[in-house]
N, CA, C and O atoms as a DFTB+ gen file, in Angstrom:
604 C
 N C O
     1  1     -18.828     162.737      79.482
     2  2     -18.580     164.091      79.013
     3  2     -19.781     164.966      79.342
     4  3     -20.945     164.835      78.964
     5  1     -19.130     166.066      80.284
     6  2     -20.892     166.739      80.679
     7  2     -20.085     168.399      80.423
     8  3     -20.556     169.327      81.080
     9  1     -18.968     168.676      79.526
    10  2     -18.867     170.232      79.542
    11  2     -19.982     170.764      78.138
    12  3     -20.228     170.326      77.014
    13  1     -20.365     171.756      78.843
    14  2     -21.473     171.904      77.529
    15  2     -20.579     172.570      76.741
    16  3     -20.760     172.033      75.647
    17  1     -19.777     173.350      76.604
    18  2     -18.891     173.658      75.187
    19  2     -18.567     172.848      74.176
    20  3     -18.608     173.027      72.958
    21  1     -18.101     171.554      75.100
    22  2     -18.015     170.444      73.821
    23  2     -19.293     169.721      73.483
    24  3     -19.514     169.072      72.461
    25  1     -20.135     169.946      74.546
    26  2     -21.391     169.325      73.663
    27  2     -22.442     170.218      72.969
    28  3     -23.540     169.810      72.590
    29  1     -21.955     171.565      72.837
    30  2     -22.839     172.323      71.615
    31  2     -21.483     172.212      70.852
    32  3     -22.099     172.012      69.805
    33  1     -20.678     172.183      70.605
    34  2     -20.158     171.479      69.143
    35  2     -19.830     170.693      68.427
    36  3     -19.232     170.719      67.351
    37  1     -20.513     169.417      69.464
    38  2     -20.638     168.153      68.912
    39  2     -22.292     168.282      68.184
    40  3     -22.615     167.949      67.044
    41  1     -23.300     168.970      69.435
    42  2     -24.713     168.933      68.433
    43  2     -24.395     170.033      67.234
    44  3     -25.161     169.707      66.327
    45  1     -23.786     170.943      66.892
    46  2     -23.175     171.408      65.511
    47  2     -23.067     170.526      65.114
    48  3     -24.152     170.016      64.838
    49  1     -21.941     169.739      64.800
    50  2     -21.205     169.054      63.805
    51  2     -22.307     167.759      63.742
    52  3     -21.998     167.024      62.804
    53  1     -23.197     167.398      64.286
    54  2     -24.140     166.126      63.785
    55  2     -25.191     166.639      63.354
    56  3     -25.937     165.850      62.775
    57  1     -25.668     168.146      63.460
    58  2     -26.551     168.945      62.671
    59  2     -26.525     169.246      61.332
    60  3     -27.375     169.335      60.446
    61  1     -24.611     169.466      61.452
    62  2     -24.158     170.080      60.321
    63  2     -23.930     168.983      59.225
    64  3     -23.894     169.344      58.049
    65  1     -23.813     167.988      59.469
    66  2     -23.578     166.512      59.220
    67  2     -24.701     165.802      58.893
    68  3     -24.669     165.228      57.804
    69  1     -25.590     165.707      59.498
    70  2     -26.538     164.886      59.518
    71  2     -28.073     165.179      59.385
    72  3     -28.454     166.131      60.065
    73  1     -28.988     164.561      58.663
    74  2     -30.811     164.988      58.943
    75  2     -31.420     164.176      60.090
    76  3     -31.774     163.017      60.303
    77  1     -31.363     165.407      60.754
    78  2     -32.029     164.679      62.142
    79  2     -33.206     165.586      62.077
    80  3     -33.146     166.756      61.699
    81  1     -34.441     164.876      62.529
    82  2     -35.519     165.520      62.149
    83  2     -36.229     165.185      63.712
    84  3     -37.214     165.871      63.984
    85  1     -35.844     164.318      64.590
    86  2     -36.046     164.540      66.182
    87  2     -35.345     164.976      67.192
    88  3     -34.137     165.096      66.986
    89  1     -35.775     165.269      68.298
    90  2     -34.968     165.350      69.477
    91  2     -34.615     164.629      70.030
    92  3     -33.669     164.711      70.813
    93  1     -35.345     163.593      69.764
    94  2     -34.917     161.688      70.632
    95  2     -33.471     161.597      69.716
    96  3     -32.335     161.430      70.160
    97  1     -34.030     161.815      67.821
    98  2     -32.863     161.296      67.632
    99  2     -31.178     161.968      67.789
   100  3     -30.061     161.469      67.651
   101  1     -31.550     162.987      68.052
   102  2     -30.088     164.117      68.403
   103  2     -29.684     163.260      69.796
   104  3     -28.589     162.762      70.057
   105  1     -30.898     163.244      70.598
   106  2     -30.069     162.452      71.980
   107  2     -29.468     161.224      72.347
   108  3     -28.594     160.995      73.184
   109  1     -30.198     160.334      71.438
   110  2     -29.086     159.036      71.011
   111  2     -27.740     159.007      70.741
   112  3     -26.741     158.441      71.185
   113  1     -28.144     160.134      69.496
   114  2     -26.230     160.092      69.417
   115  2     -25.337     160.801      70.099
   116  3     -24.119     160.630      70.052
   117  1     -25.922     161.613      70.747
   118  2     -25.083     162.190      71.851
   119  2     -24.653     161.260      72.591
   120  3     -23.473     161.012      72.838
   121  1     -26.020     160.458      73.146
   122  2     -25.137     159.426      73.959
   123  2     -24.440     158.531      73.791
   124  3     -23.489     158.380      74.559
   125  1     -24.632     157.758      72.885
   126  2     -23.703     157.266      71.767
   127  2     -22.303     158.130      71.947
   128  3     -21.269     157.568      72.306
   129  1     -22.355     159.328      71.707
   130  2     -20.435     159.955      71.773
   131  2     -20.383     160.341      73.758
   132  3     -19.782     161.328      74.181
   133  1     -20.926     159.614      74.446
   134  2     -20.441     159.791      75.832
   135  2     -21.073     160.759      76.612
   136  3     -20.775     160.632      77.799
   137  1     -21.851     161.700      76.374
   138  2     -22.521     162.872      76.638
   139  2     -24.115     162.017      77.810
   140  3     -25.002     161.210      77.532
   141  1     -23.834     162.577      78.753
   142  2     -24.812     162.389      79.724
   143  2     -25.927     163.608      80.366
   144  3     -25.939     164.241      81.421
   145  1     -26.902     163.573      79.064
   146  2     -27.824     164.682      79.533
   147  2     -29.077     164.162      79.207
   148  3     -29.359     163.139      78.584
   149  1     -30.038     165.308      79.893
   150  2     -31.589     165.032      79.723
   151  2     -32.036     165.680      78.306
   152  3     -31.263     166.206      77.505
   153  1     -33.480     165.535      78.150
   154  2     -33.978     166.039      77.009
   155  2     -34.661     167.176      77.277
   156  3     -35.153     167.861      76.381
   157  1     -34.748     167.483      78.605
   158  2     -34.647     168.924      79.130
   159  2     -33.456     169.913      78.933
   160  3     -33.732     171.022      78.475
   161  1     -32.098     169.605      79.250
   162  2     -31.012     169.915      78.537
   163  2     -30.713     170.276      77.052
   164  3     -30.136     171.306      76.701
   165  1     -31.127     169.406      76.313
   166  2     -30.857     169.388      75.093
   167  2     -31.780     170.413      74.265
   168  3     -31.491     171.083      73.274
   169  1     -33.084     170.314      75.047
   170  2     -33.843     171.411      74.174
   171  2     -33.118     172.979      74.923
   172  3     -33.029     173.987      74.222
   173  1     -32.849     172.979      75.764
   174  2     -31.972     174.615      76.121
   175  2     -30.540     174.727      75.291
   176  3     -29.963     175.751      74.928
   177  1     -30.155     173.343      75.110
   178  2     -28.793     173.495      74.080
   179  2     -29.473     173.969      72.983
   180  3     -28.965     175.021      72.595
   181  1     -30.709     173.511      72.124
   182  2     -31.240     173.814      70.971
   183  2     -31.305     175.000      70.802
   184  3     -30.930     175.597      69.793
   185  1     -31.892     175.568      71.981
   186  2     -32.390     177.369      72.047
   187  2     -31.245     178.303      71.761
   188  3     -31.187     179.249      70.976
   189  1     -29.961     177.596      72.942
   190  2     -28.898     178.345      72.989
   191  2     -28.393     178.493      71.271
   192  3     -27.975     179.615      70.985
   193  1     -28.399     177.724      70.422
   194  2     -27.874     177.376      69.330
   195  2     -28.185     178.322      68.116
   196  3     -27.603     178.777      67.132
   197  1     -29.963     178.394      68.986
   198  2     -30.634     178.959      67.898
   199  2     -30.408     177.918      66.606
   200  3     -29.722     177.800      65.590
   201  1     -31.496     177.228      67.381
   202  2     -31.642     175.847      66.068
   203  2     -33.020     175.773      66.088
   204  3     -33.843     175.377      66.913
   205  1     -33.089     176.400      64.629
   206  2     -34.879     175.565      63.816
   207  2     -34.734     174.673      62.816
   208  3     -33.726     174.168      62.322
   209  1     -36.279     174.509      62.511
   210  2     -36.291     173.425      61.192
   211  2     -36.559     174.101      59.797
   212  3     -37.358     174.999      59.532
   213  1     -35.732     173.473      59.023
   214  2     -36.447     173.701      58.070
   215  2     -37.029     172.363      56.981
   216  3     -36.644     171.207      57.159
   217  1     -38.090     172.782      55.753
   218  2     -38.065     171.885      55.285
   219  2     -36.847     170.455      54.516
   220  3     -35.642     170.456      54.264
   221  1     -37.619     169.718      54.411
   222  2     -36.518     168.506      53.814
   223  2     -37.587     167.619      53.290
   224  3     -38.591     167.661      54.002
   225  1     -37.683     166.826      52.263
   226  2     -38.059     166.845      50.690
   227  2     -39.011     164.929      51.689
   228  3     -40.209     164.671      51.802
   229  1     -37.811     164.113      52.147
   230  2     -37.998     162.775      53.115
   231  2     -38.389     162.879      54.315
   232  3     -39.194     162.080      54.794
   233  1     -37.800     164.034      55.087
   234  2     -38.105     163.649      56.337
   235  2     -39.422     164.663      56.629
   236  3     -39.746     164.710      57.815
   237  1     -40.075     165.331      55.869
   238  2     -40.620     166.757      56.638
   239  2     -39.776     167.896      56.744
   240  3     -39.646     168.895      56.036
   241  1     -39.054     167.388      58.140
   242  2     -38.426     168.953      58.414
   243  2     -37.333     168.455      59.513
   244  3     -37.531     167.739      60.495
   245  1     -35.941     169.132      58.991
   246  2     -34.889     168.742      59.676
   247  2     -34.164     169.641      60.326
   248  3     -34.238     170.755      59.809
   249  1     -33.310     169.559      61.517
   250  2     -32.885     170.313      62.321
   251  2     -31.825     171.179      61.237
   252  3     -31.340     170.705      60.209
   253  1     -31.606     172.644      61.795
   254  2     -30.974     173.372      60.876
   255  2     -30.530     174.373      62.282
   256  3     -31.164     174.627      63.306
   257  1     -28.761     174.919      61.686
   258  2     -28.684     175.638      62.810
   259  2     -27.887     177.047      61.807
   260  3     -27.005     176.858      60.969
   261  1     -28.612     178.728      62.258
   262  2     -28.407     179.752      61.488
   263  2     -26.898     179.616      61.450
   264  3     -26.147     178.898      62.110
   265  1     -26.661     180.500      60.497
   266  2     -24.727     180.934      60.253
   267  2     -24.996     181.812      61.697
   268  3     -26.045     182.064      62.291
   269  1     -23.682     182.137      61.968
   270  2     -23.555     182.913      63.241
   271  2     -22.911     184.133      62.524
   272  3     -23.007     185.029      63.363
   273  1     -22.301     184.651      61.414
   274  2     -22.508     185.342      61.005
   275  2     -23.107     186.039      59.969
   276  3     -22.961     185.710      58.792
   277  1     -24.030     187.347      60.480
   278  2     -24.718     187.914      60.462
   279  2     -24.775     188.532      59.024
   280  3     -25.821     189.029      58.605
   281  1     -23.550     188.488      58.229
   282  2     -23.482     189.152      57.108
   283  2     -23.755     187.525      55.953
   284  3     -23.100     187.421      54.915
   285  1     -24.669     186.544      56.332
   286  2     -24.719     185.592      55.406
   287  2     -26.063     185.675      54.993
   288  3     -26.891     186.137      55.779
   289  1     -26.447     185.239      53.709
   290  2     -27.931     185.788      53.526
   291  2     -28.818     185.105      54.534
   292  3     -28.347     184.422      55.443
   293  1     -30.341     185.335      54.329
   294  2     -31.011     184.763      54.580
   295  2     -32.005     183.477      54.115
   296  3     -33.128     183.543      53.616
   297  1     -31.053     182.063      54.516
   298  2     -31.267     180.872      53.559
   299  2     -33.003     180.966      53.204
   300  3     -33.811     181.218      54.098
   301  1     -33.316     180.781      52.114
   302  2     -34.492     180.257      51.940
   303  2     -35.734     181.576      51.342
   304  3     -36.703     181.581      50.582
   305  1     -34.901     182.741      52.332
   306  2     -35.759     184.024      51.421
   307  2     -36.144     184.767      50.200
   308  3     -35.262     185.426      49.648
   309  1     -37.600     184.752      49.592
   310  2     -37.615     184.788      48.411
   311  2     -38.238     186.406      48.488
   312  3     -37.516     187.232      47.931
   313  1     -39.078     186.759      48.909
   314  2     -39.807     188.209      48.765
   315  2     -40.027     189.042      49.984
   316  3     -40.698     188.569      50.901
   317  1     -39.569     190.126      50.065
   318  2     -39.963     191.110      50.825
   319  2     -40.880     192.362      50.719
   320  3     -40.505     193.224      49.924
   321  1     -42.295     192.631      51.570
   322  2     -42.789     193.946      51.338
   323  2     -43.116     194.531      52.389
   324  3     -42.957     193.812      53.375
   325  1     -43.601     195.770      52.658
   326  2     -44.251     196.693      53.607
   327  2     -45.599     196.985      53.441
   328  3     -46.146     197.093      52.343
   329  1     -46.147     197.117      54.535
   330  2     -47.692     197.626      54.808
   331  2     -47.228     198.277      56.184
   332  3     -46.729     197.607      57.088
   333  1     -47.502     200.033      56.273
   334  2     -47.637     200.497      57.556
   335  2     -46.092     200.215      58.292
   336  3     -45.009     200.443      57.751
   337  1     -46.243     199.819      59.274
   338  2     -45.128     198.946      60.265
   339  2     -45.039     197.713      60.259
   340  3     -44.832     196.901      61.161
   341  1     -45.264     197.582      58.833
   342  2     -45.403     195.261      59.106
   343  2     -44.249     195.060      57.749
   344  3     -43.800     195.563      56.719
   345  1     -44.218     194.277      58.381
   346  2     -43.388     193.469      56.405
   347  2     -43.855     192.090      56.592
   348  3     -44.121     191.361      57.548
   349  1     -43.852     191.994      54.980
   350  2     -44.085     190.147      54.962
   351  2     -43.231     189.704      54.400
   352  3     -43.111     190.056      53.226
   353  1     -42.318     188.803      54.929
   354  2     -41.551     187.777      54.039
   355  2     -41.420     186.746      53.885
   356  3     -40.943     186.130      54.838
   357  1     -41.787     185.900      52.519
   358  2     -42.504     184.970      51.802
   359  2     -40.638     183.755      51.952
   360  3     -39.613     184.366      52.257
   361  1     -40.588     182.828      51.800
   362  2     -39.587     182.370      51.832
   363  2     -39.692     180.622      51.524
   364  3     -40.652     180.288      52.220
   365  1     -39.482     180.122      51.244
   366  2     -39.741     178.937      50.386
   367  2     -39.890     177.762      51.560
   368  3     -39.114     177.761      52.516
   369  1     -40.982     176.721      51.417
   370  2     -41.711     176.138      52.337
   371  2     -41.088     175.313      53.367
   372  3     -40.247     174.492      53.001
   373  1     -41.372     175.413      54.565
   374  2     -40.691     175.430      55.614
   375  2     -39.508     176.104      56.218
   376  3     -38.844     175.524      57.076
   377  1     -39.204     177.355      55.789
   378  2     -37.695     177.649      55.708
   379  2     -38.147     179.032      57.038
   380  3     -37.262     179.489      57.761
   381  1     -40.000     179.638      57.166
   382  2     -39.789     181.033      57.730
   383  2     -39.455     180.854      59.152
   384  3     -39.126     181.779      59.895
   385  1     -39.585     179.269      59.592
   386  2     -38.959     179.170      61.057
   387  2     -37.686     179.873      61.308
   388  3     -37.438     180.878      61.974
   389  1     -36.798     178.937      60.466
   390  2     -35.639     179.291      60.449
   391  2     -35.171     181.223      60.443
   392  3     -34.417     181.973      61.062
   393  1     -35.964     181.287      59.565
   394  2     -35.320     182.655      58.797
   395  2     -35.710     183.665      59.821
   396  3     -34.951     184.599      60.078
   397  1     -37.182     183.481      60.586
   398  2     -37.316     183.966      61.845
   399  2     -36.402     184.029      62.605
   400  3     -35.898     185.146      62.724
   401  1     -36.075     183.396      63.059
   402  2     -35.076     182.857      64.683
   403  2     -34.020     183.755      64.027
   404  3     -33.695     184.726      64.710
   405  1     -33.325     183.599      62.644
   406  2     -32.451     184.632      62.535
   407  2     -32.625     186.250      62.406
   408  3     -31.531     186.814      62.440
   409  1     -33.496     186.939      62.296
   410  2     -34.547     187.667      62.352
   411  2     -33.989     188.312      63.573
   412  3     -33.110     189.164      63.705
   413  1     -34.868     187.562      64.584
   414  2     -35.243     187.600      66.129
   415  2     -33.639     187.929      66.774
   416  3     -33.441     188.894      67.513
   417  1     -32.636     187.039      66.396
   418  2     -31.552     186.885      67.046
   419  2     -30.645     188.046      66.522
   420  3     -29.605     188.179      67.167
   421  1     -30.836     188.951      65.437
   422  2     -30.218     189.710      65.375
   423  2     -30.270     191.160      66.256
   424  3     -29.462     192.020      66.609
   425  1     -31.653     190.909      66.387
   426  2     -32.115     192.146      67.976
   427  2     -31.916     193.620      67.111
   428  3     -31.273     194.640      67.358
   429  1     -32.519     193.336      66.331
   430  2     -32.491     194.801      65.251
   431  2     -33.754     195.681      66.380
   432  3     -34.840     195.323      66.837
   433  1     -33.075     196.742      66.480
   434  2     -33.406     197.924      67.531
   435  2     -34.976     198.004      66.756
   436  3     -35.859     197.787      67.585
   437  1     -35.423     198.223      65.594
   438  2     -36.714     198.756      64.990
   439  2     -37.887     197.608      64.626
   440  3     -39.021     197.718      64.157
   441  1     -37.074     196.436      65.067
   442  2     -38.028     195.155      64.876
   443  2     -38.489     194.625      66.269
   444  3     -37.699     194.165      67.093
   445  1     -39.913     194.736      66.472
   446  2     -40.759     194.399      67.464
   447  2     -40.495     192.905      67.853
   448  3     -40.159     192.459      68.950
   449  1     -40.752     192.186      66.573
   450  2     -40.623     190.980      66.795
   451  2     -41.207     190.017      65.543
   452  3     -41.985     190.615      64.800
   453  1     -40.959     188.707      65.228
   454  2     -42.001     188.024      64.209
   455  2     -42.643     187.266      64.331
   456  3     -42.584     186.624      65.380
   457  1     -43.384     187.007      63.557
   458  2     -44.524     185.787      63.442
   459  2     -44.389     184.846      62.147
   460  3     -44.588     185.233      60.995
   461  1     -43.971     183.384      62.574
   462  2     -43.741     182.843      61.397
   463  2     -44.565     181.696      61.477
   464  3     -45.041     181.089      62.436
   465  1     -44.650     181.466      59.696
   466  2     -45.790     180.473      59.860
   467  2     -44.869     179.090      58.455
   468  3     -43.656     178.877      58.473
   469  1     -45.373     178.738      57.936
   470  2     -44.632     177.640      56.905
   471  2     -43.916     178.630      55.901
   472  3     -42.687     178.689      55.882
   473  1     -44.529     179.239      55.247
   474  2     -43.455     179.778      54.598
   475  2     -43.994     181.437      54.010
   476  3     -44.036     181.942      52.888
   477  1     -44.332     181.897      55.297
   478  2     -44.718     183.096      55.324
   479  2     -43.999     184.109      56.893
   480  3     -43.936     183.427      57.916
   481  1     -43.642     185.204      56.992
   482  2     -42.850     185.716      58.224
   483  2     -43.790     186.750      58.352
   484  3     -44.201     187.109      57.248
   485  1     -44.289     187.371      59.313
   486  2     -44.801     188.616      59.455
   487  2     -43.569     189.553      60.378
   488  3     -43.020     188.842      61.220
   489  1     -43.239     190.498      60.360
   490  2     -42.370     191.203      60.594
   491  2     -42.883     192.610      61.490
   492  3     -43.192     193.643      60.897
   493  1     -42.923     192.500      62.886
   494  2     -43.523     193.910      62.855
   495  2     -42.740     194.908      63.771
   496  3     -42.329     194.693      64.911
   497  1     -42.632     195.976      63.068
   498  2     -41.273     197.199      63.487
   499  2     -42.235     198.042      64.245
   500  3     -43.443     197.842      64.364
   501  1     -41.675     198.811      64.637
   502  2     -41.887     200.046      65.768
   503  2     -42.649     200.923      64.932
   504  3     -42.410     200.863      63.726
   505  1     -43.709     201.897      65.422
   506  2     -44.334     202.620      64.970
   507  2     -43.625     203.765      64.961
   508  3     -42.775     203.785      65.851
   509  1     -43.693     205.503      63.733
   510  2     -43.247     206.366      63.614
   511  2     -41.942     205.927      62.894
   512  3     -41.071     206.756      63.158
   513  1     -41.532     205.068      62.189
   514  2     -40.262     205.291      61.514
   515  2     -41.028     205.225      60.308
   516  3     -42.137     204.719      60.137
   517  1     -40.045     205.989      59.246
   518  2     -40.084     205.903      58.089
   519  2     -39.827     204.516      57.254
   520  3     -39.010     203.629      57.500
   521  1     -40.686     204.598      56.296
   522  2     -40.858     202.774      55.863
   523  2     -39.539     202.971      54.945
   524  3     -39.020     201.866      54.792
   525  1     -38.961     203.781      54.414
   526  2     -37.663     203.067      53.706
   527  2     -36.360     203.110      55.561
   528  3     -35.132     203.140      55.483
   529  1     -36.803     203.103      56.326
   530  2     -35.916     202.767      57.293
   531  2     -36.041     201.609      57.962
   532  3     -35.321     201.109      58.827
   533  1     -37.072     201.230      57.445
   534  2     -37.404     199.610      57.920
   535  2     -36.080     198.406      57.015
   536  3     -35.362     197.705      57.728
   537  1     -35.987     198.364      55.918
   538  2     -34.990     198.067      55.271
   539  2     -33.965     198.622      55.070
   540  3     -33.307     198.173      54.131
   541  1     -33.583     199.412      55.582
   542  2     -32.013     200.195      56.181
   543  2     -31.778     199.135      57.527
   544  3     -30.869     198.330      57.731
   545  1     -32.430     199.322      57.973
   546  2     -32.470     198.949      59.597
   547  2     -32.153     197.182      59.332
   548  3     -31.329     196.773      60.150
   549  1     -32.605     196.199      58.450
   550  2     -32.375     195.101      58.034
   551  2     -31.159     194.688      57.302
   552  3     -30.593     193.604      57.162
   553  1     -30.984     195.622      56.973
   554  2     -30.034     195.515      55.256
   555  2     -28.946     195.516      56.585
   556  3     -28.324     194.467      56.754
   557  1     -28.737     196.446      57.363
   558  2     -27.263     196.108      58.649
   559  2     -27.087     195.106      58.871
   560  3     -25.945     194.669      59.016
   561  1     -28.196     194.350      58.983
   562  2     -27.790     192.740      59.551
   563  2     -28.128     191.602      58.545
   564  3     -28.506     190.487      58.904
   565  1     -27.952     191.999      57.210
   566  2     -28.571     191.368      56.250
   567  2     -28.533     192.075      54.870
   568  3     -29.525     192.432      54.234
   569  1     -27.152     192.233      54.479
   570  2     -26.952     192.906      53.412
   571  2     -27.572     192.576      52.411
   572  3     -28.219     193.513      51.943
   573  1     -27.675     191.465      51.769
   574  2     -28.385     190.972      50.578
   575  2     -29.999     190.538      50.671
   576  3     -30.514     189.715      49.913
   577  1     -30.783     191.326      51.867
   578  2     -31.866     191.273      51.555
   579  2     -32.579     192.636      50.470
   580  3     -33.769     192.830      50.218
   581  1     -31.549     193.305      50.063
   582  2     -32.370     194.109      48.719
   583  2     -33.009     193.487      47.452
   584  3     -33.974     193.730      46.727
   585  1     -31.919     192.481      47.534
   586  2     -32.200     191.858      46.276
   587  2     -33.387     190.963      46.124
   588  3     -33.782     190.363      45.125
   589  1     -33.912     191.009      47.450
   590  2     -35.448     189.949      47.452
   591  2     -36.703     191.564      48.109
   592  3     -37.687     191.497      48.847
   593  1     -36.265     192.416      47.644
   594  2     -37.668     193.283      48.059
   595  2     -38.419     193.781      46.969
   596  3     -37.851     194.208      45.964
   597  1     -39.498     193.764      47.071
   598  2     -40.615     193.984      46.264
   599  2     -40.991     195.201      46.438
   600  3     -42.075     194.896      46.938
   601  1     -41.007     196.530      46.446
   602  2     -41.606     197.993      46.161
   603  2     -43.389     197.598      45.885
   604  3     -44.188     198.499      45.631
């Protein structure tokens, strides 16, 4: 089996299924279900997926792949604030990978880009907008981040 359609929704469903906390071990079982690829492959399936880690309590940190839609919160986010053109958002340990990549992947026109670290996000928007438009501009792709902002 080498169509990649069915093999990004087979690595779904053993993501979604399973704590896999390597890339060796995602590629075993691929091959295991018939799938003949490299581990060069598999990390561009990862990207395509938009798959990070987040924490997990046994393993460290296990593969996690965002909702694809955009109106689901943001797992793991606890506080939001502003300084200038920056925001920081605080989000419970190991989770700001994740919460990044969803961030990033929403391609919000006023967000530069982020910087994430264990469980801290730096957020930095375009200069000249107004700071209550920084969370307008979020809240579109992330309705229920009001309820985690800090004034």
């Amino acid at each position: 089996m080498n169509n990649k359609a069915d093999r990004l929704k087979i690595i779904r469903e053993i993501i979604n299924k399973n704590k896999i906390s390597r890339q060796e071990d995602l590629l075993f079982l691929l091959v295991n279900r018939g799938f003949d690829l490299t581990q060069a492959t598999l990390s561009r399936d990862l990207k395509d997926l938009k798959v990070g880690k987040i924490h997990d309590t046994h393993l460290g940190s296990i593969y996690f792949i965002p909702h694809d839609d955009d109106e689901q919160p943001l797992r793991g986010a606890l506080s939001l604030t502003f300084s200038h053109n920056t925001g920081v958002l605080k989000t419970e340990a190991g989770f700001a990978n994740s919460v990044a990549v969803r961030i990033d992947s929403a391609e919000i026109e006023e967000v530069l880009g982020t910087l994430a670290g264990n469980d801290t996000i730096l957020i930095i928007f375009k200069e000249g907008i107004q700071r209550d438009h920084y969370l307008t501009a979020l809240q579109q792709h992330f309705p229920d981040i009001d309820s985690i902002f800090v004034d």
